[in-house]
C-alpha positions as CSV (number, residue, x, y, z in Angstrom):
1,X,-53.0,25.7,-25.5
2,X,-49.9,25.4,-22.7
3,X,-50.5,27.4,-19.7
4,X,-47.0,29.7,-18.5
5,X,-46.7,29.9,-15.1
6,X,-46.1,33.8,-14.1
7,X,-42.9,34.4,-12.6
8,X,-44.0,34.9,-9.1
9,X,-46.0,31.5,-9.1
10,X,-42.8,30.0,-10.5
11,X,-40.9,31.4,-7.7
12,X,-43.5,30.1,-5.0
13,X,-43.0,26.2,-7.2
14,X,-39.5,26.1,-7.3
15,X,-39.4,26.9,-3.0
16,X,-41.9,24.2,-2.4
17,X,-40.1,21.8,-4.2
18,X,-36.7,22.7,-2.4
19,X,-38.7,22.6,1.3
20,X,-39.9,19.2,0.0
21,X,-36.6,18.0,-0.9
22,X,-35.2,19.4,2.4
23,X,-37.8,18.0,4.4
24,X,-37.3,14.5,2.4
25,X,-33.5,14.7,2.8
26,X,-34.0,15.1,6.9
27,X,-36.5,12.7,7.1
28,X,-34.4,10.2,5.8
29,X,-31.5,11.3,7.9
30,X,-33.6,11.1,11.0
31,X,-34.9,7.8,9.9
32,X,-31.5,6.1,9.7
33,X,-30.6,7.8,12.9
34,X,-33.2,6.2,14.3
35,X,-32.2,3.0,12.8
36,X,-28.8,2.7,14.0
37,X,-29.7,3.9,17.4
38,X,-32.7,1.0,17.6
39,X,-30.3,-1.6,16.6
40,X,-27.3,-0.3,19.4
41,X,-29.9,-0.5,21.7
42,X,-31.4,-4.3,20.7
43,X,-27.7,-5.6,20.8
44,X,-27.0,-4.1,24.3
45,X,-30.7,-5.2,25.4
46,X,-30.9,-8.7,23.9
47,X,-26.9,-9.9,22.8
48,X,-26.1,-13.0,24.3
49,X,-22.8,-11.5,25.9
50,X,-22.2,-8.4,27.4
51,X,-21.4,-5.6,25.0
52,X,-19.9,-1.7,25.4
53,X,-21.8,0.8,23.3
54,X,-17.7,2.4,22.2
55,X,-17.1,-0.9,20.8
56,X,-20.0,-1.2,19.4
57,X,-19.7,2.0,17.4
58,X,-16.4,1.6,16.5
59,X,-17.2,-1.6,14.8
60,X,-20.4,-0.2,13.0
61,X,-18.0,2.5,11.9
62,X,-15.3,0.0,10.9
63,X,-17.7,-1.9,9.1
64,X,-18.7,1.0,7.0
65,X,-15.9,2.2,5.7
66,X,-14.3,-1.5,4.7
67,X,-17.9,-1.7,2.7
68,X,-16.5,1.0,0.3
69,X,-12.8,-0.7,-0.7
70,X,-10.0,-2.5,1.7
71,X,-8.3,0.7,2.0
72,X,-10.8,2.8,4.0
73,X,-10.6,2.4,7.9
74,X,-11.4,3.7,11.4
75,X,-8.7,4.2,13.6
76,X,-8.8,4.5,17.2
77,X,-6.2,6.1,19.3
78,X,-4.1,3.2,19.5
79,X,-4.0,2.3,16.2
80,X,-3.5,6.3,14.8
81,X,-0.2,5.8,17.3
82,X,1.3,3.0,15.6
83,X,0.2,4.1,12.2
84,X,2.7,7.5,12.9
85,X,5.1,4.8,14.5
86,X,5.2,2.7,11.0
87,X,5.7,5.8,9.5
88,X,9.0,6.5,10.9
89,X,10.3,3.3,9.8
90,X,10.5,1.2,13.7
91,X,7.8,-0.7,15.2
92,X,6.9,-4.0,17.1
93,X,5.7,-7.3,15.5
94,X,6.1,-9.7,12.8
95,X,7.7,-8.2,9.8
96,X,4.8,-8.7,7.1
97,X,2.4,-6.4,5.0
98,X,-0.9,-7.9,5.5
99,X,-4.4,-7.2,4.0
100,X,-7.6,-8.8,5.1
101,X,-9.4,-11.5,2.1
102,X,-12.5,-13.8,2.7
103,X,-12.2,-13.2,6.4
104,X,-8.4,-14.0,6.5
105,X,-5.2,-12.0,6.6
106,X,-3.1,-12.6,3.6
107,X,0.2,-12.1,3.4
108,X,1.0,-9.4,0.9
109,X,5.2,-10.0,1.7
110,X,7.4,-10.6,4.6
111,X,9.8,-7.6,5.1
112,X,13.6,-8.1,4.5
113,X,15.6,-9.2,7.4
114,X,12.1,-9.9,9.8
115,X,11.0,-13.0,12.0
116,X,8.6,-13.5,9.7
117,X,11.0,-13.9,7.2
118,X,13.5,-15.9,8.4
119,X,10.5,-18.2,9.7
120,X,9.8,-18.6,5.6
121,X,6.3,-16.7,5.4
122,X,5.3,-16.2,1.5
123,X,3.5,-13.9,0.2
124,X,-0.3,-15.8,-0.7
125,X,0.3,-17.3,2.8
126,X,-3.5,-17.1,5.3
127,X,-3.4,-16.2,8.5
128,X,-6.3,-18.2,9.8
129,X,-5.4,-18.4,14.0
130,X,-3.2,-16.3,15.8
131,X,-2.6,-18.7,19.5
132,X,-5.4,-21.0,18.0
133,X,-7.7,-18.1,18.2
134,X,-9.6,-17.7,14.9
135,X,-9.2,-14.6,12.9
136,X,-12.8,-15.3,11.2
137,X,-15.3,-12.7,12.6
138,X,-12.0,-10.1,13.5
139,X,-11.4,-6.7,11.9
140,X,-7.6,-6.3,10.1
141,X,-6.7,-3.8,13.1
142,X,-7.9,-6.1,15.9
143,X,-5.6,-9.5,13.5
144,X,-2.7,-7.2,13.8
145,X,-3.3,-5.8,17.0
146,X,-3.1,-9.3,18.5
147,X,0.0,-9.9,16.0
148,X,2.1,-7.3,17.5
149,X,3.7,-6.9,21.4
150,X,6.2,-6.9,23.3
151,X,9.7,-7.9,21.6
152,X,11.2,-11.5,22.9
153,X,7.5,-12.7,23.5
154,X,6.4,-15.5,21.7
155,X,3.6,-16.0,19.0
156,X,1.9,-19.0,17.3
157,X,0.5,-18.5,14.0
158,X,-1.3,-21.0,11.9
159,X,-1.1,-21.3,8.4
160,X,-2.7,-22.2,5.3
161,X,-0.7,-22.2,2.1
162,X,-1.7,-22.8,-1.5
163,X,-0.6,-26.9,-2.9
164,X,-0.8,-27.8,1.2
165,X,-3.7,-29.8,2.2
166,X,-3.8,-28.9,5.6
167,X,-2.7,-25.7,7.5
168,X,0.6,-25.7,10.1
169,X,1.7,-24.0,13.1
170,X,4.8,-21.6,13.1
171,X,6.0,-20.2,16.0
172,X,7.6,-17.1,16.1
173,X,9.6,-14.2,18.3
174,X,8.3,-10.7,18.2
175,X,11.5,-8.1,17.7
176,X,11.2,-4.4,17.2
177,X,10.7,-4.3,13.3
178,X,13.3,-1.9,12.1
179,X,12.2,-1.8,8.6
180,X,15.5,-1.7,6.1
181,X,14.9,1.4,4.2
182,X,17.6,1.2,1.9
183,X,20.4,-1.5,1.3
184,X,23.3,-0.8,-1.5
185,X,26.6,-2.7,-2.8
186,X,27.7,-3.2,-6.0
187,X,27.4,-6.3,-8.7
188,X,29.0,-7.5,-11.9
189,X,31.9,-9.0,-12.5
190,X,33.8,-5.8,-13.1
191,X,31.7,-4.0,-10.1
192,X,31.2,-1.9,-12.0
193,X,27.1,-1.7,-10.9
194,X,25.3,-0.3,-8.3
195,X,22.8,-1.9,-6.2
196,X,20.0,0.0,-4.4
197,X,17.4,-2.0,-2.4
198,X,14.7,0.0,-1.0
199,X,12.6,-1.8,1.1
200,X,10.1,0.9,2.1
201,X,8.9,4.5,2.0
202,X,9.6,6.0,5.3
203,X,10.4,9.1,6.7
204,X,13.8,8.4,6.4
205,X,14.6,6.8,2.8
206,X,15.3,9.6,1.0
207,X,18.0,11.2,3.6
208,X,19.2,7.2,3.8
209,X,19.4,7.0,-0.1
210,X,21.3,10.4,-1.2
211,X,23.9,9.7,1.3
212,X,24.4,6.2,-0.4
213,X,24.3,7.5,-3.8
214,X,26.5,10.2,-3.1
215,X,29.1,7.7,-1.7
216,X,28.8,6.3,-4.4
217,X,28.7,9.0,-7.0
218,X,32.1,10.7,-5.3
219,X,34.3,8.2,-4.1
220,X,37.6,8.8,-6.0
221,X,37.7,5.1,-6.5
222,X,34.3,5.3,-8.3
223,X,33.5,2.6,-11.3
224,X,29.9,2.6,-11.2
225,X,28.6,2.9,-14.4
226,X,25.1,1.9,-14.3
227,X,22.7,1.3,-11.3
228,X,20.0,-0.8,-10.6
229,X,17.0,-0.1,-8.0
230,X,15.7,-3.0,-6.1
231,X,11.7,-2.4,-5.8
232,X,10.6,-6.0,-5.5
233,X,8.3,-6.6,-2.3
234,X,8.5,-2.9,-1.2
235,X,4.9,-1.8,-0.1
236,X,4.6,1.7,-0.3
237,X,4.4,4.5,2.5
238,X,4.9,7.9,2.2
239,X,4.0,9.6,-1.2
240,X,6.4,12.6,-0.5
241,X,9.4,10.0,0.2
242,X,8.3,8.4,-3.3
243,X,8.6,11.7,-5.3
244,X,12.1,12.3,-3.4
245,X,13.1,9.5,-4.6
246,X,11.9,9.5,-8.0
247,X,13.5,13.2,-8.5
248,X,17.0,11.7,-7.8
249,X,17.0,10.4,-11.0
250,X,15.1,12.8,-13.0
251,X,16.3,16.7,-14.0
252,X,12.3,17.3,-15.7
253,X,9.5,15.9,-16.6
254,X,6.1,14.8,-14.5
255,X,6.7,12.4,-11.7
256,X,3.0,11.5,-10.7
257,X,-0.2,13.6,-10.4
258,X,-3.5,12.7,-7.8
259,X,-7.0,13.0,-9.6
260,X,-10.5,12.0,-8.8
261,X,-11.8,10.2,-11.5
262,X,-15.6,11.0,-10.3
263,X,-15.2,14.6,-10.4
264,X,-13.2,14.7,-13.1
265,X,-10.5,16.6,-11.1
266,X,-6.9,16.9,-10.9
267,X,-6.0,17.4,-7.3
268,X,-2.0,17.7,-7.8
269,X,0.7,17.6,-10.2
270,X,4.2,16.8,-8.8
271,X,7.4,17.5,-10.9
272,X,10.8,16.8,-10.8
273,X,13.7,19.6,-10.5
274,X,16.7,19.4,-12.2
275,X,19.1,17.1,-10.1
276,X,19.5,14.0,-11.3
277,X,22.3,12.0,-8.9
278,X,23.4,9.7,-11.3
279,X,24.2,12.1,-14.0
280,X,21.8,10.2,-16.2
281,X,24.0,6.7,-16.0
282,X,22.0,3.8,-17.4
283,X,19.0,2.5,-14.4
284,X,17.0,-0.7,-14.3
285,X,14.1,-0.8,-11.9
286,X,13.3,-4.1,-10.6
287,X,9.1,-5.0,-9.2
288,X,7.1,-7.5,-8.9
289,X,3.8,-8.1,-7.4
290,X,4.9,-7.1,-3.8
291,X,6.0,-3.7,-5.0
292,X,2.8,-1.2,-4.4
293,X,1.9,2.5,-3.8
294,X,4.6,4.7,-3.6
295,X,7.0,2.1,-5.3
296,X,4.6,2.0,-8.3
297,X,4.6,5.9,-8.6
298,X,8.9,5.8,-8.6
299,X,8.3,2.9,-11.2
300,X,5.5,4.5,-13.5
301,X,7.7,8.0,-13.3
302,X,10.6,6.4,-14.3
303,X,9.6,4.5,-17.2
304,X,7.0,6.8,-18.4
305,X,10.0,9.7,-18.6
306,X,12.2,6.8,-20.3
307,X,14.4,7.5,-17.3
308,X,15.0,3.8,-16.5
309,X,14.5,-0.1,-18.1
310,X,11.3,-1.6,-15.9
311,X,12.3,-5.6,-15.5
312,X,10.0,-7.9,-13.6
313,X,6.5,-8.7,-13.0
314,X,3.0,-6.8,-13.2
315,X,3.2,-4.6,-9.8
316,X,0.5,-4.9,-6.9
317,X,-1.8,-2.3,-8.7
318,X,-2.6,-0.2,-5.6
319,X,-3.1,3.2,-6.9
320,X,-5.6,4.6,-4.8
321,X,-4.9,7.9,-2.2
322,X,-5.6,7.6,1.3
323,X,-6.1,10.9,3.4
324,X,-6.3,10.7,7.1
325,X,-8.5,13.0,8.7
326,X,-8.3,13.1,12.3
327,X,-11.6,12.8,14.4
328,X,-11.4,15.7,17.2
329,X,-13.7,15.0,20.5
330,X,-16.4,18.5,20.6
331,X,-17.2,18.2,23.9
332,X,-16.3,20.2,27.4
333,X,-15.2,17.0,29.1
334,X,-12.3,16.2,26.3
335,X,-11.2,19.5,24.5
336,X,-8.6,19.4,21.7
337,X,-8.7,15.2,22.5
338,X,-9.4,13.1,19.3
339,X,-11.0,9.8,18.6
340,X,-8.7,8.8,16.9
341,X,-8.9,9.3,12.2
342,X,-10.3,8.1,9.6
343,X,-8.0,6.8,7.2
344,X,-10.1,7.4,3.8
345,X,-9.7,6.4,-0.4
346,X,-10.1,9.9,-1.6
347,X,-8.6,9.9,-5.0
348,X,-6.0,8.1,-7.4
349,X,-2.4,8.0,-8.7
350,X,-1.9,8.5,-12.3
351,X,1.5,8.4,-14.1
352,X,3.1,11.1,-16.3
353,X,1.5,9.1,-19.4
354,X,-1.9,9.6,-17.6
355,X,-2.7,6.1,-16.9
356,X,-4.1,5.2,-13.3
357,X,-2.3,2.6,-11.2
358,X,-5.1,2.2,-9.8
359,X,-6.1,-2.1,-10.3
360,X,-3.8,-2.7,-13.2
361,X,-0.4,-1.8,-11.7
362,X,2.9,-1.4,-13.9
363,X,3.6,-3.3,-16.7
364,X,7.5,-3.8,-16.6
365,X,9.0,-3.8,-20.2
366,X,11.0,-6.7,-19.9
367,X,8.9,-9.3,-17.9
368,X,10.9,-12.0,-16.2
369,X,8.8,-14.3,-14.2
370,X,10.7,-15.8,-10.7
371,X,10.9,-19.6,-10.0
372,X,9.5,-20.8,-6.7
373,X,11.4,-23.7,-5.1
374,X,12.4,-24.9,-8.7
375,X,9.6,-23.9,-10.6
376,X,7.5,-21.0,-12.2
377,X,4.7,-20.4,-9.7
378,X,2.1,-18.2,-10.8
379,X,-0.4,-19.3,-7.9
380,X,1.6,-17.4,-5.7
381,X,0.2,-13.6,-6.8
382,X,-1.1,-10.9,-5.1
383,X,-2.2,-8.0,-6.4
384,X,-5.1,-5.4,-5.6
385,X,-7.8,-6.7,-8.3
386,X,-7.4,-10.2,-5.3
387,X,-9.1,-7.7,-2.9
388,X,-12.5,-7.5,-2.0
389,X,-14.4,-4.4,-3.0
390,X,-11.2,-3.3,-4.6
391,X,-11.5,0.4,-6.8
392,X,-12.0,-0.5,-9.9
393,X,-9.9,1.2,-12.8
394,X,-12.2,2.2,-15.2
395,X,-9.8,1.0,-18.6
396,X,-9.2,-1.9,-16.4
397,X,-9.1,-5.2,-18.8
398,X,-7.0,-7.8,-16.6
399,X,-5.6,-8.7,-13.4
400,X,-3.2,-6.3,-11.4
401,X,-0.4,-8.0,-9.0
402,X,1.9,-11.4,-9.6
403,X,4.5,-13.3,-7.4
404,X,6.2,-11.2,-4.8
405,X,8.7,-13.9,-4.2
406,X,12.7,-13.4,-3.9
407,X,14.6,-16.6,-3.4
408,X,17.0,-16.5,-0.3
409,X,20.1,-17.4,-2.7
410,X,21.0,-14.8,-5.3
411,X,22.0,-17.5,-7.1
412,X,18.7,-18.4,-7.9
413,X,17.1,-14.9,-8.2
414,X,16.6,-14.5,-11.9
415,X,15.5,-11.5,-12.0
416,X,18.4,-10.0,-10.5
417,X,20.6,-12.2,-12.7
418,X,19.0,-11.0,-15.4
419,X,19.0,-7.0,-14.6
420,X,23.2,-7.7,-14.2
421,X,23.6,-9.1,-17.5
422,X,21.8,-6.4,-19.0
423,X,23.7,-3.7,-17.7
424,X,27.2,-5.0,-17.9
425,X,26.3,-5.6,-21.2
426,X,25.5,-1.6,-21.5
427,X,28.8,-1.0,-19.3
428,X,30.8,-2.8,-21.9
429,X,29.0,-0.1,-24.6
430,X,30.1,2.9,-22.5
């Protein structure tokens, strides 16, 4: 015969087991406490070199968060500075979107019109010395700390590129990186098409691209009749510039929405408002593998509300959110003063068809696949599911990303070629 606990002994069971959980839970917090504090204290006791306990700390912290995905970092004050300075579209270095693989920095694309550019950088390209100094054993932020400074200084890079048996030297001149936002003409034989390149996501590519399209849109001598927008190579940036930009082409319909796949929880749904610049004229979206993040949301929201022909390659696949929280100093000797932020992975992109960007990217619906130097290339691809400890997309079944490369010569830019012949062929239909 079962024995029934009375409800007051129930009561007393059920608090004993929550003390002993409690009491479990802050032993094991004390313990690893106890831990990390033991081992700051062997390095700064017993450490070959000298050491500071900030840096140490910073590191340990650094090495935390790029344990969860590549994605997730700590960011002093210096680098929370020139984060807001990217932001706004103007900063010092190089010109190239970088990530960190294997203990390298890979090139994820040069940006238009950069030294690093014009010096012939490719995306797929390691960065394994910066001034002979090896990057092995640095952080991302300390690679492209040492990357940037001041403009007209000069800056060896060595570096080691796929079919090359041995790495080379190139030297190049810092300049202040004004990053292109958005670049127009017009193409066809008849000119009768409009080109928009956007190269980024700033603060300042939405304002830059209505006054383009609206010169465009109202110049009495007007023959646009289709447009194409140039994605190829554009990394990202601001997710409110991306939904700008998607809602100049849209009058309805879902542009992108954030979810947490863990909790099963839709953070936020963004839709477009009637407007659509173009007065719904024919639009071909060009990507490749360089096109990520907020160039992937524009390109999902386009296509999913059959808004606009996709033509290209599989994009970069990077669908995850990143949320900065700044880290405020609590103390009497630095009030209001911060530490600088943790930039953190706290959700993903999904596209109005509900499918996540996340590692699997956007499959374009006519695929055209650009030669390199005379020949298809494939061993030239980036893409997020190349990262280490990349977010993995749960309906994932192959690899996100491909080539990022744009020949020099329009000549020999396929893609482009391609996307012309298309809508001139449409123009001649209208």
């Amino acid at each position: 015969m079962k024995k029934i606990l009375s409800p007051t002994l129930f009561l007393i069971f059920l608090k004993l087991t929550l003390w002993s959980d409690l009491f479990a839970s802050e032993k094991i917090k004390a313990e690893n406490e106890e831990l990390l504090q033991s081992v700051i204290k062997l390095v700064q006791e017993e450490y070959i070199d000298e050491t500071k306990e900030d840096e140490i700390i910073e590191s340990a912290i650094n090495g935390m968060l790029q344990s969860l995905d590549p994605h997730s970092v700590y960011l002093n004050q210096k680098d929370f500075k020139e984060l807001t300075s990217d932001t706004k579209g103007e900063f010092g270095g190089l010109g190239i979107e970088v990530t960190m693989e294997k203990g390298l920095i890979k090139v994820i694309s040069p940006i238009d019109k950069t030294p690093a550019e014009r010096a012939g950088i490719i995306e797929g390209d390691l960065i394994t010395h910066i001034n002979k100094d090896p990057i092995l054993g640095k952080t991302l932020s300390e690679a492209v700390s040492l990357m940037r400074g001041k403009p007209n200084t000069e800056i060896e890079i060595t570096i080691a590129r796929q079919g090359f048996e041995e790495g080379f030297d190139l030297k190049l001149i810092r300049e202040i990186i004004k990053v292109p936002g958005v670049l127009v003409n017009v193409k066809g034989e008849k000119n009768d098409i409009g080109y928009i390149r956007v190269s980024s996501f700033n603060e300042k590519t939405s304002d830059e691209l209505y006054k383009e399209i609206i010169k465009f849109e109202f110049n009495p001598n007007n023959q646009i009749k289709s447009y194409i927008l140039d994605l190829r190579r554009n990394p990202g940036g601001l997710l409110n510039q991306a939904i700008q930009v998607t809602n100049f082409f849209l009058d309805e319909g879902n542009i992108v929405s954030t979810k947490r796949p863990r909790f099963d929880k839709t953070i936020n749904e963004y839709n477009a408002k009637k407007g659509d610049l173009i007065f719904g004229k024919p639009l071909l979206v060009i990507v490749n593998g360089g096109s990520a993040s907020a160039s992937e949301i524009v390109a999902g929201a386009l296509q999913d509300n059959k808004r606009a022909i996709i033509l290209g390659t599989k994009t970069f696949g990077k669908g995850s959110v990143q949320t900065l929280f700044p880290i405020e100093k609590n103390n009497l000797f630095s009030p209001n003063d911060l530490y600088g932020a943790v930039k953190l992975t706290t959700a993903e992109y999904f596209t109005p068809s509900g499918k996540s960007i996340q590692a699997k990217g956007i499959e374009p619906d006519i695929i055209i696949t650009q030669n390199f130097e005379g020949e298809k290339n494939d061993s030239l691809t980036v893409g997020e599911t190349k990262l280490n400890k990349y977010i993995k997309n749960e309906n994932e079944n192959n690899e996100s990303g491909s080539s990022a490369y744009i020949p020099s010569e329009e000549i020999n830019d396929i893609q482009l070629n391609e996307a012309i012949k298309i809508l001139s062929n449409l123009n001649e239909k209208i």
